[in-house]
C-alpha positions, 0 to 999 in steps of 0.5 A: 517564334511564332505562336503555333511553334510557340504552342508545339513546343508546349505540348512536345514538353508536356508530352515529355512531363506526362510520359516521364510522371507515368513512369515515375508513378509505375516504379518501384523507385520512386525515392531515386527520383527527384519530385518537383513541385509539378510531379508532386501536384499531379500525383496529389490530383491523381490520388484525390480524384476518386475523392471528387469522383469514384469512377476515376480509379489512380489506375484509369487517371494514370491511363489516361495521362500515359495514352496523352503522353504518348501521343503528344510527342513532336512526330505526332503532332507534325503529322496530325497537322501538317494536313491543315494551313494553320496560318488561315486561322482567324482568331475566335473565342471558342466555348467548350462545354465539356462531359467528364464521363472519363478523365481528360475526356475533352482535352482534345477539343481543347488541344485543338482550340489552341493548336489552331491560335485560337482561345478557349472559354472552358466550362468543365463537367461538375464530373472532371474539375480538375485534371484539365486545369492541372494540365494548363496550369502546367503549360501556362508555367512552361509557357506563359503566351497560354495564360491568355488563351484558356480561361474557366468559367462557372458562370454563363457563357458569353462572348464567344464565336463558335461552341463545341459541346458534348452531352447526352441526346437531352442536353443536346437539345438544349445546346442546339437551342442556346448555341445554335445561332453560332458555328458549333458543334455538339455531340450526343450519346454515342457507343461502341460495338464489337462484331465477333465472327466465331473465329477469334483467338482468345488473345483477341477476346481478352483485347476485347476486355479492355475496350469493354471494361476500361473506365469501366465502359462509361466512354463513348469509345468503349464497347457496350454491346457485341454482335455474335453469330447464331450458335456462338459460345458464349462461354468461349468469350466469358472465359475470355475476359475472366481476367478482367474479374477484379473489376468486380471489387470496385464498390461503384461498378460492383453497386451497379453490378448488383443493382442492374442484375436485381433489376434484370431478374426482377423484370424476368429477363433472360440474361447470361452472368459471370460474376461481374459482368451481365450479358443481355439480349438487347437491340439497342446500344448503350448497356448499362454499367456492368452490363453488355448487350448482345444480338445475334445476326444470321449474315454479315452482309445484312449486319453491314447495311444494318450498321450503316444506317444505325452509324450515328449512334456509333463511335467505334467497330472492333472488328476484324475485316468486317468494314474498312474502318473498323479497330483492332481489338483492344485498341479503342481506348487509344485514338490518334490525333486524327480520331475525331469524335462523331467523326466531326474534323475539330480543326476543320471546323476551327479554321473555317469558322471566322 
């Protein structure tokens, strides 16, 4: 078998543990199914991960490996890459230097390193220590030709041929400087935005919710800011979300809650409030936790062009037929395999850099 139906197979068998241990975890039946020893480590990981880190709720933990379980079947995988000559890859070392602002946020950058035969030198965020290496440790016991393609490291990196890092626009600065030299790729602060045109169902903008609230808006493909026409309702949206409000009892998001609304009312800003979440008039993209940013615009056209030159700061547009690429409400949170970070081909990158 060759090492690319080698690594397919992995990932087809990992796909199938993942949809399987989600389903477990959602029963309510749990005796009747026989714990192995992985399904017992990856639901231990999962109850201890807000114990490393208090963003990563069970709920967004479970989330996540069910959105992986999904994609990660045959079908899939064959259709993501059957676009790709696989066998022009020359073997490399890549460096990934991964955020962990959600759970298994640079598991695709990792699938691509190996999917295309090449290896991987894992640095992983102080934020994520642990479910990225549960996840190899699993492949590597289904298939042992991984325990020389991925390997961790606390310290420097070296010896290594081409960088795929992820920060903030500060850090970027500083891979640019260090990894430079080398065919790279590296990622800043991106957001994500709505554009409501006035007509939206309340089925929609509830769907909206979930692109808002999910991870509690820390991804770069959650929605930090909506852009709503002069007169819009806003109770009509507020209302909308209402369902979301038990958000509110998590202590970190309700923390930052309090703490950006002191903040707000303190600097007499104007802002609109439901209880748990702040809505604030504001051209720039990234609200803060618990908050969400609006603008108002007068003509769609406008907004267009506007977008258009601000699209570097943008991952995603929910929309509805306001630009051709735009996702549907409620669907952020659950890219394809073909849905590449900043809009950058990872595999692309991968096989043409030798």
């Amino acid at each position: 078998m060759t090492h690319h139906n080698l690594t397919i197979e992995a990932f087809v068998k990992l796909g199938d543990f993942l949809r399987t241990f989600c389903e477990f975890i959602k029963s309510d039946k749990n005796s009747e199914y026989i714990i192995n020893e992985w399904t017992a480590s990856f639901k231990a990981e999962i109850e201890m991960a807000k114990h490393y880190n208090g963003w990563f709720s069970e709920e967004n933990c479970i989330y996540a490996f069910q959105e992986w379980g999904n994609l990660l079947s045959r079908e899939n995988l064959e259709a993501w890459l059957k676009n790709y000559d696989l066998t022009s890859n020359k073997e490399k070392v890549v460096a990934l230097i991964m955020a962990g602002n959600i759970p298994l946020v640079g598991f695709h950058d990792l699938l691509c390193v190996l999917v295309t035969g090449n290896k991987a030198l894992v640095k992983l965020s102080s934020n994520d220590q642990k479910l990225i290496p549960l996840i190899i440790n699993y492949l590597k016991s289904i298939q042992p030709y991984f325990e020389e393609r991925v390997n961790f490291t606390k310290e420097k990196l070296e010896h290594y041929d081409a960088v795929i890092a992820t920060g903030s626009n500060n850090t970027a600065r500083y891979f640019e400087y260090y990894f430079g030299k080398k065919p790279h790729i590296i990622r800043k602060n991106r957001n994500s935005i709505a554009v409501l045109n006035g007509n939206e169902s309340g089925e929609e903008l509830t769907a909206l919710g979930e692109d808002i609230f999910r991870y509690f808006g820390l991804g770069c493909r959650s929605v930090s800011k909506i852009f709503i026409p002069i007169n819009y309702d806003i109770d009509t949206f507020f209302k909308a979300i209402f369902p979301y409000n038990h958000i509110i009892n998590h202590n970190k998001y309700a923390n930052n809650y309090d703490y950006n609304k002191a903040v707000y009312l303190m600097s007499e800003f104007k802002i609109l409030d439901n209880g748990f979440l702040i809505l604030k008039e504001e051209d720039s993209y990234g609200s803060p936790i618990a908050s969400l940013f609006y603008e108002h615009y007068e003509n769609l056209e406008e907004l267009r062009s506007k977008l258009k030159l601000e699209k570097d700061k943008i991952q995603c547009i929910v929309s509805s037929g306001f630009v051709d690429d735009e996702i549907s409400f409620g669907q952020t949170q659950k890219p394809s395999l073909s849905d590449y970070a900043d809009g950058i081909d990872t595999v692309n990158f991968l096989l043409g850099t030798s």
